[in-house]
C-alpha positions in Angstrom: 61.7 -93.4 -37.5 62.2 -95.7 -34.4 59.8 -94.1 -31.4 58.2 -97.1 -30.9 54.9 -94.9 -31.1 52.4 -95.2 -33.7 51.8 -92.7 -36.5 47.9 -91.3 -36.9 48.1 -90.8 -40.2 49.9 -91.5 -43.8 53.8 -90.9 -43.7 54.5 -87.2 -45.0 57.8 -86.7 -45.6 59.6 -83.5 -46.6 57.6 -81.5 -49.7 54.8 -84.0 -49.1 52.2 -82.5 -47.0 49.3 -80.2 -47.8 50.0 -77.4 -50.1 50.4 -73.6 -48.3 47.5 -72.1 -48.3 45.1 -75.3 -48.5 44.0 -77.6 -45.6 43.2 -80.8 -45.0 39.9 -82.4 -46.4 40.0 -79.4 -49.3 39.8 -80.6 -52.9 41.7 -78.2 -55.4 38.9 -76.7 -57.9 38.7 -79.0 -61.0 38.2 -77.9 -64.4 34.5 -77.7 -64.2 33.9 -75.4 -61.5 36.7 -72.3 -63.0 34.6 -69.3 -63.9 31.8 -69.9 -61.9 31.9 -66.8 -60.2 32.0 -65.0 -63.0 28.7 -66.6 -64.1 27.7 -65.8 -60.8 28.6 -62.2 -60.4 27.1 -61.7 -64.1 23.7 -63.5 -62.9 23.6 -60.8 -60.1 24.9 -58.0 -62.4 21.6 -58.8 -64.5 19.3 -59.4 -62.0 20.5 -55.8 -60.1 19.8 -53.8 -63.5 16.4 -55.6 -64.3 15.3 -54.5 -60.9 16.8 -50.8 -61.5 14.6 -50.8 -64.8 11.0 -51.7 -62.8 12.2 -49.3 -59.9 12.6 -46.5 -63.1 9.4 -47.6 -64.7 7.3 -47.3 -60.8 8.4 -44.3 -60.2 7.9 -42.8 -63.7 4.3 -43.9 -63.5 4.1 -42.2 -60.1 5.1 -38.7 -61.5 3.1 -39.4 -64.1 0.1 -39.7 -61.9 0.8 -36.9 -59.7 0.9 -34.7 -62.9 -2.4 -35.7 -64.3 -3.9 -35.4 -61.1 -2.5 -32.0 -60.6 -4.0 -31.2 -64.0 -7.2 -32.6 -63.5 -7.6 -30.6 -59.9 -6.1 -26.8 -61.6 -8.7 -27.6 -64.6 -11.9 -28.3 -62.4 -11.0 -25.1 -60.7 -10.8 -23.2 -63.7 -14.0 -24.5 -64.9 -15.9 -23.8 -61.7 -14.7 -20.5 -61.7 -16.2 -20.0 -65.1 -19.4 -22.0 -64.1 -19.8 -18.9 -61.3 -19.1 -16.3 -63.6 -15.5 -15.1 -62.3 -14.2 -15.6 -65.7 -15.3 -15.5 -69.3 -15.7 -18.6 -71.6 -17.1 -22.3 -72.2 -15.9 -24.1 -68.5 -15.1 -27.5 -70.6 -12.7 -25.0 -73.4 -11.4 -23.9 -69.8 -10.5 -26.9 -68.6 -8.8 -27.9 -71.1 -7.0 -25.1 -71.9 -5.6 -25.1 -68.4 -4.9 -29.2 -69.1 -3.1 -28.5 -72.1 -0.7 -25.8 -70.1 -0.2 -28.6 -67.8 0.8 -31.2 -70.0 -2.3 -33.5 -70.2 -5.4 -34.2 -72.2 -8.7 -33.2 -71.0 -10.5 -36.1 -71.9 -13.9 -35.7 -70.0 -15.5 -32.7 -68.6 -19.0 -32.8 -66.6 -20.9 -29.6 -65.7 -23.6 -29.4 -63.3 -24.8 -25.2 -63.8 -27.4 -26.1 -60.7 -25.0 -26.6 -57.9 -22.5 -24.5 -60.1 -19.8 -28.2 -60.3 -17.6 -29.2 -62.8 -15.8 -33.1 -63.1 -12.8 -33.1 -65.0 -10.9 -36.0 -66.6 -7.6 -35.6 -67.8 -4.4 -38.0 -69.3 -0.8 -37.7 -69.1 1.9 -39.9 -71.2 4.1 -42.2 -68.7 7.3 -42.2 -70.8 8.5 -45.6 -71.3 5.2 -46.4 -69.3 2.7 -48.0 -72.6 -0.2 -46.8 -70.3 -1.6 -42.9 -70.0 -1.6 -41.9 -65.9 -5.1 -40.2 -65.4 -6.6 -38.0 -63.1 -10.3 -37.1 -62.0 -11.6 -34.1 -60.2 -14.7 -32.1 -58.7 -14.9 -28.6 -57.9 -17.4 -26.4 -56.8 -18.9 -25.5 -53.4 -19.1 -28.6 -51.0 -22.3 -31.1 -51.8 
């Protein structure tokens, strides 16, 4: 058209300008990148659940070790009491009696009949954990 002033630019006429919703200097997507978000948001997905799994398995083994150290603590008691004569019985068939109500495996017992103390050692299964949580205690009056 006849201004007289020059255009900045490549002559758009009607229908020829940018597209609605894309601006200038934007490339449309080509082929290559279509469903890369998909790949992306499955990526994540995976990533997210692996990392719920190892969150599972830690806190499995923590229970796992609270139990056996719980076992391992009510089981030296018992067998100290029976080491002092307040109740009847061998103190290592005590112990793991009282492991056994508790869910774990008595798998060392220690017992000192001078200073009347008993060490237990006891094992619990982890669940999906391949290792055993285990626990160790000492009772009997203080050293």
């Amino acid at each position: 058209m006849g201004t007289g002033l020059p255009r900045k630019g490549p002559e758009e006429g009607p229908g020829e300008g940018p597209r609605e919703g894309q601006r200038k200097g934007q490339r449309k997507a080509g082929k290559e990148e279509r469903g890369s978000g998909t790949v992306l948001v499955l990526g994540t997905g995976v990533l997210l659940l692996v990392l719920f799994g190892a969150v599972l398995l830690l806190l499995q083994s923590a229970v796992a070790a609270n139990r056996a150290a719980t076992a391992a603590d009510l089981s030296a008691l018992a067998a100290a009491d029976t080491v002092r004569g307040l109740r009847q019985g061998d103190a290592c068939a005590v112990a793991g009696e009282v492991a056994a109500r508790n869910g774990a495996a008595l798998t060392g017992c220690a017992v000192n009949p001078g200073d009347h103390t008993v060490q237990v050692n006891t094992q619990v299964a982890a669940g999906l954990v391949p290792w055993p949580a285990t626990g160790r205690a000492r009772a009997g009056p203080p050293p």
